[in-house]
C-alpha positions in Angstrom: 158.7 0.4 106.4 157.7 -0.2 103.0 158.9 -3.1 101.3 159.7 -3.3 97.8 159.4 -6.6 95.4 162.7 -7.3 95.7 163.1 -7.7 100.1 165.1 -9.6 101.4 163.9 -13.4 102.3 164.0 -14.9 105.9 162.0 -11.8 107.5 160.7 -12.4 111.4 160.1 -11.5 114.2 163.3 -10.0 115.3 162.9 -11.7 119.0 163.2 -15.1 116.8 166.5 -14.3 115.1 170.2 -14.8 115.5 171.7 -11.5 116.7 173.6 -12.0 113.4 170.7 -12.7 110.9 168.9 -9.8 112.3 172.2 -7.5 111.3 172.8 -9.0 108.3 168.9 -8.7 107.4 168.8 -5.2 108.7 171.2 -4.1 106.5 169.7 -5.3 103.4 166.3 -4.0 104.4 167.8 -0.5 104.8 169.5 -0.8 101.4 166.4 -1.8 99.5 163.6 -0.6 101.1 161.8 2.8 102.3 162.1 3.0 105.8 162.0 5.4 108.8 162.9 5.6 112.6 161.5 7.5 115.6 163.6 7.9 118.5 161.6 9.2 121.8 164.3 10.5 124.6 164.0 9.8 128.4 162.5 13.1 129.9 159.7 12.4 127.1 159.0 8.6 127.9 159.0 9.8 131.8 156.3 12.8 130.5 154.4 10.3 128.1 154.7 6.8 129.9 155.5 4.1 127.8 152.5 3.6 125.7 152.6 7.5 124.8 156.5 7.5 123.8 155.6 4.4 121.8 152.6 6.2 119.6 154.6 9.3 119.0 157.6 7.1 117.7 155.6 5.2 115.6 154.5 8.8 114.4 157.7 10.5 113.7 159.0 6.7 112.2 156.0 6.7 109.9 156.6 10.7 109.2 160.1 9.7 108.3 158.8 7.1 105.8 156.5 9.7 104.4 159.5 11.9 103.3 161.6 8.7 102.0 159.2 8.1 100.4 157.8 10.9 98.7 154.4 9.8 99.5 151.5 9.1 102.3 151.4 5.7 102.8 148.2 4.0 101.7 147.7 2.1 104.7 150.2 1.3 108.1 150.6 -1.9 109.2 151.3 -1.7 113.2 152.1 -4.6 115.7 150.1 -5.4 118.5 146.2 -4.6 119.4 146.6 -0.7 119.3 147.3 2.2 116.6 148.5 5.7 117.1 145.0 7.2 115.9 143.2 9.2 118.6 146.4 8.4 120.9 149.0 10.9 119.5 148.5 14.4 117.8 151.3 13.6 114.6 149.2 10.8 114.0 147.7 11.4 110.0 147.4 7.6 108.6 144.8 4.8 108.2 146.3 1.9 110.5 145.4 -1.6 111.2 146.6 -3.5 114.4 148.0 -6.6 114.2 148.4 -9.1 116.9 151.5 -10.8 116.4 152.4 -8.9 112.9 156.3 -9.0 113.4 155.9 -13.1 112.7 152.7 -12.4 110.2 153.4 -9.6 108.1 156.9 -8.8 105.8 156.8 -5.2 106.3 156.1 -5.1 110.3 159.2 -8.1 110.3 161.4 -5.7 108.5 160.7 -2.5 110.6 160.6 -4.9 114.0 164.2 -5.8 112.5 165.8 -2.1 111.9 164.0 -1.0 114.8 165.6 -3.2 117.1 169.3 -2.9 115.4 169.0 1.0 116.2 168.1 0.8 119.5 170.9 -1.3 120.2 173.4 0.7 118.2 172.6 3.5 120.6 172.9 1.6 123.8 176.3 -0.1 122.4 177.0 3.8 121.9 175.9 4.4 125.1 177.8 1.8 127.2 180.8 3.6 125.8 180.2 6.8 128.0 178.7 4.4 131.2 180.7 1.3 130.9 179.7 0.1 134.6 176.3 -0.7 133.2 177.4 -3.2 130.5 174.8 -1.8 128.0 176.4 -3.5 125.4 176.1 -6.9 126.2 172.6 -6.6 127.9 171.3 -3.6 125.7 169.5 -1.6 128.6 167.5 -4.7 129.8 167.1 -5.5 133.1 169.8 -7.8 133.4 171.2 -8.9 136.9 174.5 -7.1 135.5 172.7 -3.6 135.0 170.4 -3.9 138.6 173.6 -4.5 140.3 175.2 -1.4 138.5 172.0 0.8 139.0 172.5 -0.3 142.8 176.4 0.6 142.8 176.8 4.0 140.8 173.5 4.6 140.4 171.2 6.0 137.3 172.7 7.8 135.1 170.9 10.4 132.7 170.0 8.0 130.4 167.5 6.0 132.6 164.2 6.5 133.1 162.9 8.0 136.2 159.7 6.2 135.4 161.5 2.9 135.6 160.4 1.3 138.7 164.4 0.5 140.2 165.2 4.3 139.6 161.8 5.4 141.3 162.0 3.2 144.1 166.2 4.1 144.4 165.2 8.0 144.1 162.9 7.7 147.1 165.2 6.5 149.1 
């Protein structure tokens, strides 16, 4: 995400917003800003684990940027307490860590914002080839609604194998 002078006001953490602010924010970040997304797929997040799948989105995401953009970024602002360097082979950019950064910094706001937004685009997409899981109410998340799905028609090819339900259902 790179922000421009002229982003949009009310940025935050996405957790903290209005499932409508966040759209309506979302789309004007996407409209005036540089931006990129990295999507990771299931069979990768079950090779990688979660921390892995996380780093290499966060590298194809800022490699995305890079070609918006036209340019290497100067510096990558990440949220949390670790960066992709030394933890994923795309990796190419100085990075700082920042605890908390989706409430602290514009930019990590914005792309905690579109970030979220996509993902649940995709699982609204989703629920509409596996209705019984109700994906587009509870987005994928554990919800009673999904476990009691997962337990009736059990996963489909969009969980993860590494996700603890599915292993423990695929032992049995």
């Amino acid at each position: 995400m790179a922000l421009g002078r002229d982003f949009p006001q009310g940025l935050d953490d996405s957790k903290k917003l209005s499932a409508k602010r966040r759209g309506e924010l979302d789309g004007q970040v996407r409209q005036c800003c540089a931006w990129g997304v990295g999507v990771v797929d299931v069979e990768e997040i079950d090779t990688l684990n979660i921390l892995g799948a996380t780093m290499l989105a966060m590298s194809l995401a800022v490699g995305r940027l890079v070609e918006a953009l036209g340019r290497e970024p100067d510096e990558v602002l990440i949220d949390g307490n670790l960066t992709p360097h030394g933890r994923c082979d795309k990796w190419r950019w100085p990075a700082r860590a920042i605890v908390g950064g989706d409430g602290k910094e514009a930019a990590i706001s914005a792309a905690s914002i579109i970030a979220k937004e996509w993902r649940d685009r995709m699982m609204v997409e989703a629920a509409r080839a596996h209705p019984h899981y109700g994906w587009e109410r509870n987005k994928g998340y554990g919800s009673a609604e999904h476990m009691e799905a997962l337990r009736v028609h059990g996963p489909t090819p969009l969980h993860r194998r590494s996700f603890a339900p599915v292993a423990q259902m695929c032992l049995l």
